[in-house]
C-alpha positions as CSV (number, residue, x, y, z in Angstrom):
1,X,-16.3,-95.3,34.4
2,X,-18.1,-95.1,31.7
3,X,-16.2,-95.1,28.3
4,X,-16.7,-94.2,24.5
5,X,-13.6,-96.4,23.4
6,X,-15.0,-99.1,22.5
7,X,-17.8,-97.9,20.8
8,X,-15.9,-96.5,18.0
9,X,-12.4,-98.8,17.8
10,X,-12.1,-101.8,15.5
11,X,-10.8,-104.7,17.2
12,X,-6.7,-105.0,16.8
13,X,-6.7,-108.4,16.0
14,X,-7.4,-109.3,12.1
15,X,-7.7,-112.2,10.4
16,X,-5.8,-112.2,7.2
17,X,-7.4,-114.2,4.2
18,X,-4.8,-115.2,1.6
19,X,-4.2,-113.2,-1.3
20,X,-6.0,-114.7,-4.6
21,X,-3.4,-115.3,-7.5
22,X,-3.3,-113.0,-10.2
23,X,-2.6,-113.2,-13.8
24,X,0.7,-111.2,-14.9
25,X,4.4,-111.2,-13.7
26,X,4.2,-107.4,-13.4
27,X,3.3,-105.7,-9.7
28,X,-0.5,-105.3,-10.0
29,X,-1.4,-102.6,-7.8
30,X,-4.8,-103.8,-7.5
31,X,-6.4,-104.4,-3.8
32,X,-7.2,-108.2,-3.2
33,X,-10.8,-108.3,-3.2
34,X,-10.4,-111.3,-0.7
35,X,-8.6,-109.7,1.9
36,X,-10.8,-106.1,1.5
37,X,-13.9,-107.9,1.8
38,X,-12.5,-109.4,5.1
39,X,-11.7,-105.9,6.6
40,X,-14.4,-104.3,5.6
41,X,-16.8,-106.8,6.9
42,X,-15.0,-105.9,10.2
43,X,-15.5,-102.6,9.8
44,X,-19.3,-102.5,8.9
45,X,-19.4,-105.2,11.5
46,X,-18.9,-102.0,14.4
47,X,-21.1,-99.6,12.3
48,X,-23.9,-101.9,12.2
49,X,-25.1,-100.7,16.1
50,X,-23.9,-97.2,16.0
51,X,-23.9,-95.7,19.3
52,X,-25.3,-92.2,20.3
53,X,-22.0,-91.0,21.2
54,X,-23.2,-87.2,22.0
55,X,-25.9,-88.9,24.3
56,X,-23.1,-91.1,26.0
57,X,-21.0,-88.2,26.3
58,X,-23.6,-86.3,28.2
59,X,-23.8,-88.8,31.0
60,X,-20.0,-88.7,31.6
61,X,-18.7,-87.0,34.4
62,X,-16.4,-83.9,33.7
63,X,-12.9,-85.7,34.9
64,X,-14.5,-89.1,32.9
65,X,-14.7,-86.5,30.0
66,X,-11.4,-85.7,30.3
67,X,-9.5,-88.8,30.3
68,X,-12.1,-90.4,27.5
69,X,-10.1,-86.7,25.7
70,X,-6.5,-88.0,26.7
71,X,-7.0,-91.5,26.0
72,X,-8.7,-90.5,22.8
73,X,-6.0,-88.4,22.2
74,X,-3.2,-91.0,22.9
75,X,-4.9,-93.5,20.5
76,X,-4.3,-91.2,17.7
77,X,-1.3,-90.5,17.7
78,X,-1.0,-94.9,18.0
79,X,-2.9,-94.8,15.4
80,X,-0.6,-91.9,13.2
81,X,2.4,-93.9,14.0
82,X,0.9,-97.3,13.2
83,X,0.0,-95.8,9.9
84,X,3.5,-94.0,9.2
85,X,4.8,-97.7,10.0
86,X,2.4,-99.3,7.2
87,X,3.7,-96.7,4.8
88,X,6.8,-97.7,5.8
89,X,5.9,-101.5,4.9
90,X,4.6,-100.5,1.7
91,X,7.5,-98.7,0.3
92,X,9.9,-101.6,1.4
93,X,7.3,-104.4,-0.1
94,X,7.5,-101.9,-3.4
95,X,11.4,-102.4,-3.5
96,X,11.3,-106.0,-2.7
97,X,8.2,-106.1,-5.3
98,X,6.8,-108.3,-2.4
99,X,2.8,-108.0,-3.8
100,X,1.8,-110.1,-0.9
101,X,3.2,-107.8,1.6
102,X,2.0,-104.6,-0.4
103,X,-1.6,-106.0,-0.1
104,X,-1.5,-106.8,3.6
105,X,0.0,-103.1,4.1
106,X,-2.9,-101.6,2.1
107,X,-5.6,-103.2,3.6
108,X,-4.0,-102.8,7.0
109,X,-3.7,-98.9,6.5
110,X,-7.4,-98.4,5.0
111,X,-8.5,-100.5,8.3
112,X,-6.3,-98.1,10.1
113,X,-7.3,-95.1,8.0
114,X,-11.3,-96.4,9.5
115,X,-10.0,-96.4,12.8
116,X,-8.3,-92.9,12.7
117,X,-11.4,-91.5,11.3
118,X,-13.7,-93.0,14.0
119,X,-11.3,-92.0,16.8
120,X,-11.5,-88.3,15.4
121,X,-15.1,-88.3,15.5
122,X,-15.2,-89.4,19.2
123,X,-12.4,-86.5,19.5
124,X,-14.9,-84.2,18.1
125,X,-18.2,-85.7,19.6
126,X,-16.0,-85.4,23.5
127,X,-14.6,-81.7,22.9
128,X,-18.1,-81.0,22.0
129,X,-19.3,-82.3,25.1
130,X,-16.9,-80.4,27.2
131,X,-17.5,-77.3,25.6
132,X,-21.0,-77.4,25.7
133,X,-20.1,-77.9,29.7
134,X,-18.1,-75.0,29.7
135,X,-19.5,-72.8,27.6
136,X,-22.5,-71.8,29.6
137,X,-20.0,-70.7,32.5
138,X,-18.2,-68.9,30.0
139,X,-20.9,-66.7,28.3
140,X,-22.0,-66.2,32.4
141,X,-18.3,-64.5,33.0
142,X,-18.6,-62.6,29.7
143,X,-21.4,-61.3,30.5
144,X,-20.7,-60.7,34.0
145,X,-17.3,-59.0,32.3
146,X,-19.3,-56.4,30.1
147,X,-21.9,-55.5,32.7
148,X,-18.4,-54.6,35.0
149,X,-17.1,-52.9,32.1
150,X,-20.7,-50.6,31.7
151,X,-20.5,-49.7,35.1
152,X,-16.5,-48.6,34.7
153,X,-17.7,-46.5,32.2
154,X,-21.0,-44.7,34.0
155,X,-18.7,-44.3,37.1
156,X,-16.0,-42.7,35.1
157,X,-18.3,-40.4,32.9
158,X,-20.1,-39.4,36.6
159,X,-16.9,-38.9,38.5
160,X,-15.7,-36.3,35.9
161,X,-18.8,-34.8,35.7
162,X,-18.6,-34.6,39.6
163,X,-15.0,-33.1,39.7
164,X,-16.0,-30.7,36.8
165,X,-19.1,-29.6,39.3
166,X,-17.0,-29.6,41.8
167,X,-14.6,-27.8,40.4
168,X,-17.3,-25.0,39.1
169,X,-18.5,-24.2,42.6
170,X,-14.9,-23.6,43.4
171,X,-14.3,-21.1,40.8
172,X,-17.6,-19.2,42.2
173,X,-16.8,-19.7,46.0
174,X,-13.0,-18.1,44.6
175,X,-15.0,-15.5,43.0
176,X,-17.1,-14.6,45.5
177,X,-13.9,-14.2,48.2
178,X,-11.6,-12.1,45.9
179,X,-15.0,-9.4,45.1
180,X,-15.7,-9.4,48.8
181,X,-14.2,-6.1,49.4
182,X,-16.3,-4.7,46.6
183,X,-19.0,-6.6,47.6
184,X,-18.3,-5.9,51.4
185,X,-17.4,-1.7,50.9
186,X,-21.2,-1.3,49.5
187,X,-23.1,-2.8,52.2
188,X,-20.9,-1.0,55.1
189,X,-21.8,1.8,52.7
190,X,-25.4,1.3,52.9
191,X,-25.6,0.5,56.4
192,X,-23.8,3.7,57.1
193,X,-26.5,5.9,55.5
194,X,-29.3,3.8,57.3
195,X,-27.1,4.5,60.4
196,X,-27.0,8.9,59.3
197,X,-31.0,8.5,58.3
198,X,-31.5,7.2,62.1
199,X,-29.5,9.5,63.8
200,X,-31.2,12.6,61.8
201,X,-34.4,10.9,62.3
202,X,-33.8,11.3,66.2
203,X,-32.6,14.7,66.4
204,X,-32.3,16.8,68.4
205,X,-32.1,14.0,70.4
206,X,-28.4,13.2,70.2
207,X,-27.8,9.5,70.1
208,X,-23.9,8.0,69.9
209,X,-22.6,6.9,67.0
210,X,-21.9,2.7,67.5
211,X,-18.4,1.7,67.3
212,X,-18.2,-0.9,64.9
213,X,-14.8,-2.8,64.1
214,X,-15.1,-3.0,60.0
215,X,-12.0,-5.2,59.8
216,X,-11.8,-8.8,58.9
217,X,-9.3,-11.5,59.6
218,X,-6.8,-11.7,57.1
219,X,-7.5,-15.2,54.8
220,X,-4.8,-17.0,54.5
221,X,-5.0,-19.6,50.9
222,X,-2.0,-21.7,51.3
223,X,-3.7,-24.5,52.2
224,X,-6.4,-23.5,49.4
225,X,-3.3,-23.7,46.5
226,X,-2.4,-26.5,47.9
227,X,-5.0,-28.5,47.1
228,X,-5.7,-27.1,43.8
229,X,-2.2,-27.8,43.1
230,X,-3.0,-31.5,44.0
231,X,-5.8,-31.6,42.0
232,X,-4.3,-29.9,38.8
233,X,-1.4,-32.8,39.2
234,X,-3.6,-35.6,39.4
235,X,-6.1,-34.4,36.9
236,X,-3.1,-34.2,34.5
237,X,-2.2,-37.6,35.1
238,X,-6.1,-39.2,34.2
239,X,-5.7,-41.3,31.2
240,X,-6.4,-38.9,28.2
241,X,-8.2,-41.9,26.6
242,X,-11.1,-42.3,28.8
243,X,-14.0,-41.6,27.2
244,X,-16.1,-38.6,28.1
């Protein structure tokens, strides 16, 4: 597998020049320029060949992605405790006013500080990569998400437009059955008096009247309120908030 590590860590081991003498019997809280140099050469000596890291990255698998992430991820927090212990050193070389071990734990914590920094950027440079992997699938779903979410909405505002349609024939077919007998009593009406024009029309021929039953079966709407019972119960229960 492939890995970004050691394109971006300083080596662990270090050399440690010894400290030039200086002038005073106070603490000078000057950095050794001896020992500096030395960790700073080791330093530039890695940034001298930078690496495309983003170009790396994108040959990676997505699993080799991953664990460069977790062992990134694992070297900084080393790398946060190695630096609380340096701290640490530094404070008890203040008590002991130990200047030789108050320089070696101030250049070990800027070469530390280098390597924190460098390790974050890998951090950054692999979360980039894996988004930039993911991301494309994830705009996909999104838009997948509000093309579900437009039809939702034109099924919902034809539905109730349907039932409202619906419902409007109803009210006409209900119409229409309760002004039957209205409706009904002036066409037996007006076929009656075509019937009396006929039969004067044939006299003195006598013709017989036709016997015609006028009745109707009785409706019966139980089944009818039923339904629109049922429908008045679920229409009430339709979120309120759905647009219209």
């Amino acid at each position: 597998m492939t890995s970004l590590a050691g394109d971006l860590v300083v080596a662990g081991t270090r050399e440690v020049a010894p400290v030039e003498e200086r002038a005073g019997s106070g603490l000078d809280e000057r950095r050794p320029k001896g020992l500096r140099g030395l960790l700073r050469g080791l330093l530039r000596s890695k940034r001298a060949a930078p690496v495309d890291l983003q170009s790396a990255a994108e040959t990676l698998s997505l699993e080799s992605l991953k664990t460069e992430l977790r062992v990134t991820e694992q070297e900084i927090a080393d790398s946060l405790a190695h630096l609380a212990g340096l701290e640490s050193g530094e404070r008890e070389a203040l008590a002991r006013r130990d200047k030789l071990a108050l320089d070696v734990a101030w250049e070990g914590r800027e070469a530390e500080c280098a390597r924190l920094e460098q390790l974050e950027e890998r951090r950054k440079v692999i979360q980039a990569a894996l988004e930039g992997r993911f991301q494309p699938r994830v705009s996909a779903w999104a838009e997948r998400a509000r093309e579900t979410v437009r039809q939702w909405r034109d099924e919902d505002r034809t539905q109730v437009e349907a039932i409202v349609e619906h419902c409007r024939a109803a009210e006409r077919l209900a119409w229409l059955v309760m002004t039957r007998g209205k409706r009904r009593s002036e066409e037996q009406a007006g076929l009656l008096g075509e019937l009396e024009n006929l039969l004067r029309q044939a006299e003195p021929i006598p013709l017989a009247r036709p016997d015609v039953d006028w009745t109707t079966e009785r409706i019966v709407v139980r089944d009818v309120l039923t339904r629109v019972e049922s429908v008045k119960e679920i229409v009430q229960r339709i979120d309120l908030d759905v647009d219209g």
